[in-house]
C-alpha positions as CSV (number, residue, x, y, z in Angstrom):
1,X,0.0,0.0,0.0
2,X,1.4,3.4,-0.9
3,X,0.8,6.4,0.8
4,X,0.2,8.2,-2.7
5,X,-2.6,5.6,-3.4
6,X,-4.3,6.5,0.0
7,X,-4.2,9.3,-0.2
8,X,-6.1,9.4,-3.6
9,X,-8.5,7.2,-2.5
10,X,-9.5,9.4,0.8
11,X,-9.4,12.0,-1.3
12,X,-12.0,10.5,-3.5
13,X,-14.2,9.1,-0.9
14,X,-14.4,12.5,0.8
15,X,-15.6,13.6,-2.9
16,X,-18.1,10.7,-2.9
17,X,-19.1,11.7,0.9
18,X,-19.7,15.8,0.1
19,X,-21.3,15.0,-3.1
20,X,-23.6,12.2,-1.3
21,X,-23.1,10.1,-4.6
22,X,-24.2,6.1,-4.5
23,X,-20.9,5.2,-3.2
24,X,-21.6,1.6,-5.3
25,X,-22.3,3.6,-8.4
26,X,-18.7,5.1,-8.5
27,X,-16.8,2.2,-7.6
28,X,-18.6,0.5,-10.6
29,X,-17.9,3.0,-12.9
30,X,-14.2,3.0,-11.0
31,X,-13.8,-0.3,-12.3
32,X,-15.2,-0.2,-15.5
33,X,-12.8,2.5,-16.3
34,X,-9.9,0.6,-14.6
35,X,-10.6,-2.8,-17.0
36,X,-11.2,-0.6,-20.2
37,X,-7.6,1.0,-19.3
38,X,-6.4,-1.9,-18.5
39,X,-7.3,-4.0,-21.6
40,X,-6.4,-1.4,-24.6
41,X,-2.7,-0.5,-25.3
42,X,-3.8,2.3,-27.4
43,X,-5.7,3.8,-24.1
44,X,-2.9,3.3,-22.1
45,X,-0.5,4.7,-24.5
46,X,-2.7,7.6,-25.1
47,X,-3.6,8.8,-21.9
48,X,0.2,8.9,-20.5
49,X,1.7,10.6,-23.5
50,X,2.8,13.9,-22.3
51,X,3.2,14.8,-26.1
52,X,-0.5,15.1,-26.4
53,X,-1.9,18.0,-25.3
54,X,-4.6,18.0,-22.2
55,X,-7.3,18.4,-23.9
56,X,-7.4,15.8,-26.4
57,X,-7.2,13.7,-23.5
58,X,-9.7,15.0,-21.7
59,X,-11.9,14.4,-25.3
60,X,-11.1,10.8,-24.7
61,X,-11.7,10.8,-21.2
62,X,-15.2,12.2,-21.8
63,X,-15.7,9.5,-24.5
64,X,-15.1,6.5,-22.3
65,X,-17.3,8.3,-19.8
66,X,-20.4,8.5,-21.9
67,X,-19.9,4.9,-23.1
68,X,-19.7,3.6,-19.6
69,X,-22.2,6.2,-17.8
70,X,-19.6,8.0,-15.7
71,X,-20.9,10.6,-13.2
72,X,-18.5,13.7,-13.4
73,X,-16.9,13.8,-10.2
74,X,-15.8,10.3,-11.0
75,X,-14.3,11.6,-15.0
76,X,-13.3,14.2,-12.7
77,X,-11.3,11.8,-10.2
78,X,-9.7,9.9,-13.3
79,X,-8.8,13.3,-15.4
80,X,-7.0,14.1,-12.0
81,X,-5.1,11.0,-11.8
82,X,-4.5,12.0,-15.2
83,X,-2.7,14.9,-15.0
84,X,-0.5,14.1,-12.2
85,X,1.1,10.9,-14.1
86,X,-0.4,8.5,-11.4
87,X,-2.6,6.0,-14.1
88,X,0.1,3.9,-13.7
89,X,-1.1,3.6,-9.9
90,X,-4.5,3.5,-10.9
91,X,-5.1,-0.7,-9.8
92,X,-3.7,0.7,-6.5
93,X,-5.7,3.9,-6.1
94,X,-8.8,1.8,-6.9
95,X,-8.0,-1.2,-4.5
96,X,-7.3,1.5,-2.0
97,X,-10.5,3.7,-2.3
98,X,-12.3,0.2,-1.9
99,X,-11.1,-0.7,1.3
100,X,-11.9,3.1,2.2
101,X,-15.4,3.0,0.7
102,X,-16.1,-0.6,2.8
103,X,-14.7,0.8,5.8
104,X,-17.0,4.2,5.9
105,X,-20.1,1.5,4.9
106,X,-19.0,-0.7,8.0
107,X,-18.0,-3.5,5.3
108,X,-15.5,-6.2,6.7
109,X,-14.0,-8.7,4.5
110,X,-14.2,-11.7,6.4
111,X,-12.3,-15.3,4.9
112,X,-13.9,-18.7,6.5
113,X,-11.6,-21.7,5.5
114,X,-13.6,-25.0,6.3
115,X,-12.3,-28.8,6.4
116,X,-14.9,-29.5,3.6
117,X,-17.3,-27.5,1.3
118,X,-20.2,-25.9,3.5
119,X,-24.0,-26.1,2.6
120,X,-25.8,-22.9,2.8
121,X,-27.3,-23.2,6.2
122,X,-24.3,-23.5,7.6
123,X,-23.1,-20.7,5.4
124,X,-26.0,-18.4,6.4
125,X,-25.4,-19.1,10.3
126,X,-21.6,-18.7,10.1
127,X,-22.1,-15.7,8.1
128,X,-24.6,-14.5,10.5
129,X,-21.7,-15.0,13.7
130,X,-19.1,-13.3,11.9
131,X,-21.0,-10.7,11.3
132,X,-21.6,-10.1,14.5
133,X,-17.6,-10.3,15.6
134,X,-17.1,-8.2,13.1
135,X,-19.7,-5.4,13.9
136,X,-20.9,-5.3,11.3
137,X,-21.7,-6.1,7.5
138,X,-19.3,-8.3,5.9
139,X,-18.1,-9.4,2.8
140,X,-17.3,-13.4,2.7
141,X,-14.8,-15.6,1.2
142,X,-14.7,-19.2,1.3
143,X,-11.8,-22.3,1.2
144,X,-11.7,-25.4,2.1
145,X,-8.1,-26.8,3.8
146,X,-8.8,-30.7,4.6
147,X,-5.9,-30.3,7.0
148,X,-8.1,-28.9,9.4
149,X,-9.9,-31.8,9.9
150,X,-13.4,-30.4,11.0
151,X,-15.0,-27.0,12.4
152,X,-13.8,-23.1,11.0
153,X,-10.8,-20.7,10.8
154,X,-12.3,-17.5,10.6
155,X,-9.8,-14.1,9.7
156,X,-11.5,-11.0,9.9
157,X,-8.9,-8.4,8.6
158,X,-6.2,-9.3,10.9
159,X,-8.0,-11.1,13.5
160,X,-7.9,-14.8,13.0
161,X,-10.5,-16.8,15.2
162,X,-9.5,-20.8,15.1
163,X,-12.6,-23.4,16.3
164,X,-11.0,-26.0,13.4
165,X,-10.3,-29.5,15.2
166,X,-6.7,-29.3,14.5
167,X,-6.5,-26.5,16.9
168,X,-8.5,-27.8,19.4
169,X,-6.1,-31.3,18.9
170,X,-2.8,-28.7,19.5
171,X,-4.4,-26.8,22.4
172,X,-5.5,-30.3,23.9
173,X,-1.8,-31.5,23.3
174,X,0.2,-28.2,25.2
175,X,-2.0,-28.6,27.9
176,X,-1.1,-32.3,28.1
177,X,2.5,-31.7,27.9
178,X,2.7,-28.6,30.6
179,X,0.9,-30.6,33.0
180,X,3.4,-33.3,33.0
């Protein structure tokens, strides 16, 4: 994480805050921009040329944003990244400004790894407990580790809560061998 990509994406989300846009909205039409950029050359090429004048990039900029239905603050965001030579951050700046954007909505990204593959009861009631460690809404992702042997590792940004049998089997063990 780079403190220039940050502070882009605070900078943006401050923009989406004052502006009260659909916060959803603009990191859709973030992304759309980002994967267009990303997948033509002739974008990339032309957009960091300092050769070509402002303005003709601007046109294109305002092209791409009618095609994909950008709001202005967001052609706005991009024309800035623009002109200060930073597209070549722009994955960054956009991973970035999502985190932001789920932390101001309360969002957590939450990773459950399982021994096996989990029905969606069990899905909906783990989801449901995580949320609530979290404090929050959450955003889930799902493994499977057969290692594990049985039960749920749970990592909630940097938290990691472990209920899987093999930890229970290693906690069982140290408390076996300090007793001795």
């Amino acid at each position: 994480m780079s403190v220039i990509a940050l502070r882009y994406a605070h900078a943006f989300a401050s923009v989406v805050a004052s502006q009260k846009l659909d916060a959803d909205a603009a990191q859709q039409q973030l992304e759309d921009f980002r994967q267009t950029f990303q997948g033509s050359r002739e974008l990339r090429e032309v957009l960091a040329d300092p050769v070509i004048p402002r303005e003709q990039k601007l046109k294109v900029l305002d092209a791409i944003a009618g095609k994909i239905g950008m709001v202005s603050q967001v052609k706005n965001f991009i024309a800035v990244i623009m002109d200060h030579d930073r597209l070549g951050d722009l994955g960054e700046i956009l991973d970035e400004y999502h985190a932001v954007a789920d932390e101001g909505a309360g969002l957590s990204e939450a990773e459950i790894v399982s021994a096996h593959a989990l029905n969606q009861e069990d899905r909906t009631t783990l989801e449901t407990q995580v949320a609530r460690l979290a404090g929050g809404k959450i955003r889930t992702t799902y493994r499977e580790d057969p290692s594990l042997l049985g039960g749920a590792v749970v990592r909630i940004g940097s938290t990691v809560y472990d209920g899987s049998i093999r930890a229970q089997l290693e906690r069982l063990k140290q408390r076996l061998v300090s007793a001795q």
